[in-house]
C-alpha positions in Angstrom: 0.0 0.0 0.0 1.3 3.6 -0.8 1.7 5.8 2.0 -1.2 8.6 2.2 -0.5 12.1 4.4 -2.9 13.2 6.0 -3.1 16.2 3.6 -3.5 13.4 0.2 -6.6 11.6 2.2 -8.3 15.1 2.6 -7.7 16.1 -0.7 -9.0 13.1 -2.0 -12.0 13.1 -0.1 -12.9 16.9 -1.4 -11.7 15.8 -4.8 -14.3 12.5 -3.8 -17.5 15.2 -3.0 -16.9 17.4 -5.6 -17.6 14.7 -8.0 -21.1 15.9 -8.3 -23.3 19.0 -7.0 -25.6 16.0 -5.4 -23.0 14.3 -3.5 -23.8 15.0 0.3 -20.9 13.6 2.6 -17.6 11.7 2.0 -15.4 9.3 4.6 -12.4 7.0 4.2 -13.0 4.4 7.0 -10.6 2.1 8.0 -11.1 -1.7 8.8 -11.9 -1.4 11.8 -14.5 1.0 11.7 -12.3 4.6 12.4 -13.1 7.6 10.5 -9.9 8.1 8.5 -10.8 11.6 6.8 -14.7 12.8 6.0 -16.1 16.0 4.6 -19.6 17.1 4.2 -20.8 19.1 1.6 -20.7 22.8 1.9 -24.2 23.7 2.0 -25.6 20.6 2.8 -26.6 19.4 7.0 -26.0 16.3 8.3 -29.0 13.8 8.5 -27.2 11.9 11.9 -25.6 13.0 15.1 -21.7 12.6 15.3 -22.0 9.8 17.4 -24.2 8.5 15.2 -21.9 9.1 12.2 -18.9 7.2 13.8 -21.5 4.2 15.3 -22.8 4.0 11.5 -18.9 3.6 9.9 -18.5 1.0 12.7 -21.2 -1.1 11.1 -20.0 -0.4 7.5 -16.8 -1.9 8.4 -18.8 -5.0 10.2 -20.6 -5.5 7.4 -17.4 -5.8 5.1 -16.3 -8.2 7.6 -19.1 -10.4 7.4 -19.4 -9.8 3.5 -16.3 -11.6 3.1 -17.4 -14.9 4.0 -19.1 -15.0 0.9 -16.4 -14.1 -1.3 -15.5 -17.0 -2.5 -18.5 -18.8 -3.3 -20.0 -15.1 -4.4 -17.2 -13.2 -5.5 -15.6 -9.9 -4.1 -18.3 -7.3 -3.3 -18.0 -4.4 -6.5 -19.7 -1.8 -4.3 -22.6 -1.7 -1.8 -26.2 0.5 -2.7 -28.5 1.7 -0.3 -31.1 3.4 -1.4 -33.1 5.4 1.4 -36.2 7.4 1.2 -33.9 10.9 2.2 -30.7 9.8 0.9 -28.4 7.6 -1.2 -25.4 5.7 0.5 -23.0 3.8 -1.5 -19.9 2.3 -0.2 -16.7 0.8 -2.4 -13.7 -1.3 -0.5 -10.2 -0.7 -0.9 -7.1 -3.1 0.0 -6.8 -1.1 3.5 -10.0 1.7 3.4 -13.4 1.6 2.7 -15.2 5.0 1.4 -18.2 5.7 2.2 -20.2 8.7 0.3 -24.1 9.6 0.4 -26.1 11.7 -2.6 -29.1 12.9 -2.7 -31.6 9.9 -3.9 -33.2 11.7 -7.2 -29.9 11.2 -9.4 -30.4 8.5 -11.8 -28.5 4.7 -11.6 -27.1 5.7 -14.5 -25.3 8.7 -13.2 -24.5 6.6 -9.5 -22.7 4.1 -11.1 -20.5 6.6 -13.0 -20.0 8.0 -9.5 -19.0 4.5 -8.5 -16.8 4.1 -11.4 -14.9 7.2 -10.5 -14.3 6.6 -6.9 -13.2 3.4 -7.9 -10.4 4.6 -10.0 -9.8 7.3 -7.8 -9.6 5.1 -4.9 -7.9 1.7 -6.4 -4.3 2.4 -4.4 -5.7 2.6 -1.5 
């Protein structure tokens, strides 16, 4: 794994949220469950607590855990959808990270999976 300052995971995280004029929120999470680096959009409020924030990236990286017990029979998880009444969350693993972005749920599947697709290769060092 290449060695990321501090400085490179912010920058990619604002380079991550400014994607799109929909996106909402960004966050590198690492494998156990620690926000890494996370920016919200200018503008935009967040729709949980802090606490709740850091309690939800906990999950995400428990649910990559137990994701991975179906990997071989399944094959690797490509990315994770949620789609939510108030917002889209979408989540792509890494090697050592796993980001975690929300948009605003009116954007077309099309349009998410280019999102996806651009993470992805934004991401793929990590």
């Amino acid at each position: 794994m290449n060695y990321y300052s501090e400085s490179d995971l912010m920058e990619l995280v604002e380079d991550i949220i400014d994607l799109d004029s929909r996106m909402r929120f960004a966050a590198l999470i690492d494998l156990k469950g620690n926000i890494v680096e996370a920016i919200m959009k200018a503008g935009k409020t967040s729709l949980k607590t802090q606490k709740e924030e850091a309690h939800f990236c906990r999950q995400v990286a428990e649910r990559r855990r137990m994701r991975k017990e179906f990997d071989k029979s399944l094959g690797k998880v490509r990315y994770v959808h949620v789609e939510r009444e108030k917002v889209t969350q979408m989540v792509i693993y890494t090697k050592k990270m796993t980001v975690y972005f929300t948009m605003e749920p009116e954007l077309s599947i099309t349009r998410k999976v280019q999102i996806v697709n651009k993470i992805k290769k934004m991401t793929a060092s990590l």
